[in-house]
KOLMIPA-921672 format. One record per residue (C-alpha): residue in one letter; x negated, y, z. Coordinates in steps of 0.001 Angstrom, whole numbers, plus 500000, padded with zeros to 6 digits. Example, Ala and Ser with C-alpha at 12.3 -4.5 7.8 and 13.67 -1.06 7.14 Angstrom:
<recs>
A487700495500507800S486330498940507140
</recs>
This chain:
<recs>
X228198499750351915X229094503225353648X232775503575354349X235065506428351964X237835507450353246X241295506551351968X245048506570352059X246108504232353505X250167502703353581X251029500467356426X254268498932356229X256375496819358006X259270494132357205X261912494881359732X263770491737360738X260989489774360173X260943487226362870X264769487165362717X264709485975359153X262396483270359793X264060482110362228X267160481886359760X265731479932357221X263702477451360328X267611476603361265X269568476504357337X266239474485356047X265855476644353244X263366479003352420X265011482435351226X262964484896352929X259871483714351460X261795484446348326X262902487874348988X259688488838350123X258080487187346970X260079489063344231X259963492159346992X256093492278346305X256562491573342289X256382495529342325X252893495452342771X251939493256339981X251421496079337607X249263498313339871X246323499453338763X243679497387341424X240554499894340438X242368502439342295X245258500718344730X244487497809346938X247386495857348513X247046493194351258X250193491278352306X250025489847355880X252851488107357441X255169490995357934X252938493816357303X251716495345353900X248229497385353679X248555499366350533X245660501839350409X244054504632347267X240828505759347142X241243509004345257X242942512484345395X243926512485342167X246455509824342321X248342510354345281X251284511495344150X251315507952341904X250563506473345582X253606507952346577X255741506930344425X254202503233344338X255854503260348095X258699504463346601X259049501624344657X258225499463347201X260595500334349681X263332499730346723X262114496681345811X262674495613349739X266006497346350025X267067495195346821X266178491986348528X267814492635351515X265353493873353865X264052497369355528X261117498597355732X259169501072357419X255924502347358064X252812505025357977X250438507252355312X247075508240357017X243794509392355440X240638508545356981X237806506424356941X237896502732355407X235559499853354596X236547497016353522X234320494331352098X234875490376352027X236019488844355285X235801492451356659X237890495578357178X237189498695359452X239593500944359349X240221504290361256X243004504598358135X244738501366358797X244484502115362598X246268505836362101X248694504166360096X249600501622362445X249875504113365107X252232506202362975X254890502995362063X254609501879365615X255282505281367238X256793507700365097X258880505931361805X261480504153364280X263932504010361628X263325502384358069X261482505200356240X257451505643355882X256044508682357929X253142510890357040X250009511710359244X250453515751359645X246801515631359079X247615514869355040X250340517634355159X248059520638356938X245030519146354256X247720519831351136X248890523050352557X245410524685352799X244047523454349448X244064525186346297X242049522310344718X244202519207345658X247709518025343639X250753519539344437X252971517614346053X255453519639347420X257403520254344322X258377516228343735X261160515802346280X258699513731347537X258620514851351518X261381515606354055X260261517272357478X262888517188360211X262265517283363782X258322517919363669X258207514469361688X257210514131357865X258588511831355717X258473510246352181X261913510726350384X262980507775348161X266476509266347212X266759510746344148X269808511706341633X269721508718339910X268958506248342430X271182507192345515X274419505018344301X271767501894343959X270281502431347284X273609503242349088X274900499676347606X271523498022349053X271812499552352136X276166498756352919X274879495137351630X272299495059354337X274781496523356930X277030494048355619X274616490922356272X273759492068359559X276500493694361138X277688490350363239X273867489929364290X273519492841365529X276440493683367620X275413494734371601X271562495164370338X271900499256369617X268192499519368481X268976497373365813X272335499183365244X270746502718365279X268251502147362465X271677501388360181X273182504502361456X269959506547360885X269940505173357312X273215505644356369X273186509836357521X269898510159355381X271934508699352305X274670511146353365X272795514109353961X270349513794351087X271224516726348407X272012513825345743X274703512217348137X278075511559346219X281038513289347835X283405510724346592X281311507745348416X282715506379351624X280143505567354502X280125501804355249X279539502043358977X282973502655360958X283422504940363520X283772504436366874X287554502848368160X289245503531371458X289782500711373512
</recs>
């Protein structure tokens, strides 16, 4: 079998490790939970066109057609909602390349761009596009349009899916001040950690659908 090229997601469960760890010491098993009823999202997907592999902390979500990339799209949406319900970040890459995968065995220049895009460029918990798929959808006349979703932000050279919309960004603002909240005493002196909170919590507060009456959940610097 000749490989097709794809798009493929690669996403990763931030905190993963530090999780684990968790449950190891309180004897319980809650993470496994979280990320259980996190991946419940994909039980409706339609497998003809979207393949998902789960992997420790990483998730391979990949479609094999033009025509339903938007529904791709918001699939990761979904996803990265799902995760943000339970507790947990994510981030992660969109490529389109080749891909075969068949059995034990996956070769993947789509996984591999992916990876390289979540490892390098996403930093902070949000899923970052190849600029290959954004220069293909800019010159095509024949492809979907899917600049007129809300569906990509661009800032700083760096593409973007959006998951805020009007009637989502009070939900995801609670998720996110509940995952502040759950970390914020782990994560004092460790800034890296830190920063991808404060990253989140400006993209709630800049998006268009922000509410003005909302109160951000990460103080402000004190003097000593």
């Amino acid at each position: 079998m000749s490989s097709e090229y794809v798009y493929t997601a690669l996403i990763d469960v931030l905190s993963y490790r530090h999780r684990l760890e968790r449950d190891i010491q309180n004897g319980q098993e809650k993470f496994k939970e979280d990320l259980e009823q996190s991946l419940k999202v994909f039980n409706s997907v339609n497998t003809a066109i979207f393949s998902v592999q789960a992997i420790s902390d990483t998730i391979i979500i990949t479609c094999n057609t033009h025509d339903k990339f938007i529904d791709f799209l918001n699939i990761i949406r979904s996803v990265f909602i799902s995760f943000l319900e339970r507790g947990l970040f994510i981030r992660g890459g969109i490529a389109y390349s080749k891909h075969f995968q068949s059995g034990r065995i996956t070769y993947s220049h789509a996984v591999a761009k992916a990876y390289e895009l979540e490892s390098r460029e996403s930093v902070y918990p949000r899923i970052v596009f190849d600029k290959n798929i954004i220069e293909m959808y800019q010159s095509s006349q024949s492809l979907p349009n899917i600049f007129d979703n809300e569906l990509i932000l661009h800032h700083n050279g760096v593409y973007y899916l959006n998951i805020i919309e009007d009637d989502n960004w009070d939900l995801i603002f609670k998720y996110a001040s509940l995952i502040y909240e759950n970390d914020r005493k782990d994560i004092v002196g460790n800034e890296l950690a830190f920063l991808k909170h404060v990253w989140f919590e400006k993209h709630l507060f800049e998006s268009k659908h922000a509410k003005t009456l909302s109160k951000k959940y990460i103080p402000l610097p004190e003097e000593v």
